[in-house]
N, C-alpha and C positions, 0 to 999 in steps of 0.2 A: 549451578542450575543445570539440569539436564531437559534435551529434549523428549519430551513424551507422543507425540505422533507427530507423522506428515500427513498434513490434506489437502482439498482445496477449498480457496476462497472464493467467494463469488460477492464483487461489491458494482451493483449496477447488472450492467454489462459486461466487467472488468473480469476479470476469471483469471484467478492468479492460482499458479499449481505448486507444489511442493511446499507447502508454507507449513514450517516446524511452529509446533506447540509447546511454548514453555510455560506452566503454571506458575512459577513466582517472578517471573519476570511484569515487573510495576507498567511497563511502556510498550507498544508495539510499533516495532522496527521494520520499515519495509526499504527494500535494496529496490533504489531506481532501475539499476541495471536486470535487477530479475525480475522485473515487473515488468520491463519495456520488452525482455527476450519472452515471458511468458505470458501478455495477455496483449502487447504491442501496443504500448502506451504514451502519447505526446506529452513531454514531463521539460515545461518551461520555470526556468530556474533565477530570479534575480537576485537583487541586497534586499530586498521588500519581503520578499516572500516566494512561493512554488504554484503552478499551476498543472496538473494531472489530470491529462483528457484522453478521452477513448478517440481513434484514431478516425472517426466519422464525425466527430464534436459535440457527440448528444448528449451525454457525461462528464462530468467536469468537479473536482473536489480542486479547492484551495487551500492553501496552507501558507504560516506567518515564518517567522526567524525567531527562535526561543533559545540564548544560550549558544547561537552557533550552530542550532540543529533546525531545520524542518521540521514544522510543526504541522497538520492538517488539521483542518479546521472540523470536518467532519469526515468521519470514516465509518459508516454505519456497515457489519458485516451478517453474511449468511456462511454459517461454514457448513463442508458437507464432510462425506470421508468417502470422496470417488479415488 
């Protein structure tokens, strides 16, 4: 799989930059750590599950444990190509 652009995302408030687009990739992967340097994100993590909140707390996606992976429960997106 190859990537075919870089953009950014905008979910909320959240404004994540450099996010590569892969076409056959089935899942989307997001990296706490480029999330937290690029939209400065409070990313609490247990055995239950994940909680990802915008650093004012007006924003908030949850997510479960699937497999060993971080699962979000809702990740609705607007992409743009800034």
């Amino acid at each position: 799989m190859t990537i075919e652009g870089i953009g950014t995302i905008s979910v909320g408030e959240f404004v994540l930059k450099n996010v590569a687009y892969v076409p056959g990739l089935p899942v989307n992967l997001l990296s706490f750590q480029a999330a937290n340097k690029s939209a400065g994100l409070v990313m609490c993590c247990s055995v239950d599950g994940v909680t990802i909140s915008s650093i004012s707390g007006s924003y908030t996606i949850h997510g479960y444990i699937k497999n060993g992976i971080y699962m979000l429960n809702s990740f609705c997106l607007t992409i743009s190509d800034r």
